[in-house]
N, C-alpha and C positions, 0 to 999 in steps of 0.2 A: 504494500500500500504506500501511497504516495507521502510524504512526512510535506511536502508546499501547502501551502494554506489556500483553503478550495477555492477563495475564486482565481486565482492563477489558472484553473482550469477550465473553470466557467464564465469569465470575462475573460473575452479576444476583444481586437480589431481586426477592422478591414478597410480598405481604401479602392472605394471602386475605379475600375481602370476600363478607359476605351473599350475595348475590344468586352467588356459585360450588359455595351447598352446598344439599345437599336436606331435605326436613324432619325427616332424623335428626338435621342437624346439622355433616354433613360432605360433603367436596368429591365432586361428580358422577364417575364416572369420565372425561366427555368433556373436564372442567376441562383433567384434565392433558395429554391430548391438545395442547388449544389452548395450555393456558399452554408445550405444551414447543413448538411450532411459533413462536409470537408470541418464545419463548427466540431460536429459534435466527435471525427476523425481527429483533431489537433487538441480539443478535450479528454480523450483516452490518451494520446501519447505524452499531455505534460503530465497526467496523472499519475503515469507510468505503467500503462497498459500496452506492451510492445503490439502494431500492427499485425505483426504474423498469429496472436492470439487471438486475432477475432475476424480478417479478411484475409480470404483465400488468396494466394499470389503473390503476398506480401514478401515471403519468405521463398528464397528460391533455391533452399536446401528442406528447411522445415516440408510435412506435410501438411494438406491443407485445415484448416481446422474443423475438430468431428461437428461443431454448430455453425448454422447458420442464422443471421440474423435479418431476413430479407424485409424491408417496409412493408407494409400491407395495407398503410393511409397514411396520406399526408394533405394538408392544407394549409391554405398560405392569406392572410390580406396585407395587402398594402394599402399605407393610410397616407401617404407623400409623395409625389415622386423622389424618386433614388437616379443622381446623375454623376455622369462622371467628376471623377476627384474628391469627391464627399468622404470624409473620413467617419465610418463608422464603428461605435461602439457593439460588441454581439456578448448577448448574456442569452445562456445557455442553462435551461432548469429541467434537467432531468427527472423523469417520477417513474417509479415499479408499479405498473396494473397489477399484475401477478406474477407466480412464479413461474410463467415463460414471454412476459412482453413487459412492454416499456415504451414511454415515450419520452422523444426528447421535444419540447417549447424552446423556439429560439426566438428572440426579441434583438432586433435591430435599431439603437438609438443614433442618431446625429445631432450630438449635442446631447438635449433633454428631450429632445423631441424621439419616441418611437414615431419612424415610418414605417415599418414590417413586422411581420411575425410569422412564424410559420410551427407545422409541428407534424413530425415524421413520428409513425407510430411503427414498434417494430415487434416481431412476434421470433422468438428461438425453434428453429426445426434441426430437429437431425439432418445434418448434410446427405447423409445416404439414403434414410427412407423416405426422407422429406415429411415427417410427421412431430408434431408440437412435440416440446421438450421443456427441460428448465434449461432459464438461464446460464451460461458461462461463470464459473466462479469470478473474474477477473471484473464482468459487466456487473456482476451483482456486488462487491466491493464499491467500484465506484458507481452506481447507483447508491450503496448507502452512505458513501461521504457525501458524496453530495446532497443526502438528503440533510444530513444532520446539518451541513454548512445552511441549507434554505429555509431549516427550524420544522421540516416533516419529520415526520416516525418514519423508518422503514419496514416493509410489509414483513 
């Protein structure tokens, strides 16, 4: 477990760049998509959850990991437009449905101002028979710092 104090892992930035917005001007909707996934991908590794523990390919001696953690819903609004150069703040609140899903909430501020939010909801399967499982020990560790840090009970 990670000994950094949790929002090191749960407050990023990001600085949107050209090539994320379309020729209005502003961010694609699939931006936030990815930026909230690549969030919550840069939240496991300051945490200290090595990639190769939880996305297949990661590791190209390791085997792939026995769980997978495929989204199964996501939803996103935006309340701004989001253009290039905007520096923003991503706070990342992870919560345990149960003991095989999760979601991750991402909130996107510039400045004080939230413009976005989105939230990937994700479900543990056995990589092999593709059927519900628990949790990853590693996801379920940082699911409960994190919770403890956001003042939740863990399930």
């Amino acid at each position: 477990m990670s000994t950094k104090q949790p929002g090191s892992w749960l407050q990023l930035k990001r600085v949107v760049r050209f090539g994320d917005t379309d020729p209005a001007g502003v961010i694609h909707f699939h931006q936030l998509f990815r930026w909230s996934h690549e969030g919550w991908e840069e939240s496991l590794q300051l945490f200290g959850l090595p990639a190769a523990e939880v996305f297949p390919g990661a590791s190209k001696t390791d085997p792939a990991p026995p769980i997978a953690l495929p989204i199964v819903h996501c939803q996103a609004d935006f309340l701004s437009p989001i253009k290039t150069a905007d520096n923003l703040s991503v706070q990342l609140s992870p919560e345990r449905i149960d003991l095989s899903s999760f979601v991750v909430r991402t909130q996107f501020f510039r400045g004080s101002e939230e413009v976005a939010n989105s939230v990937l909801h994700h479900l543990a399967i056995n990589a092999q028979t593709r059927k519900r499982c628990d949790l990853p020990v590693g996801i379920c560790r940082w699911l409960e710092a994190s919770s403890l840090y956001l003042g939740v009970q863990p399930v």
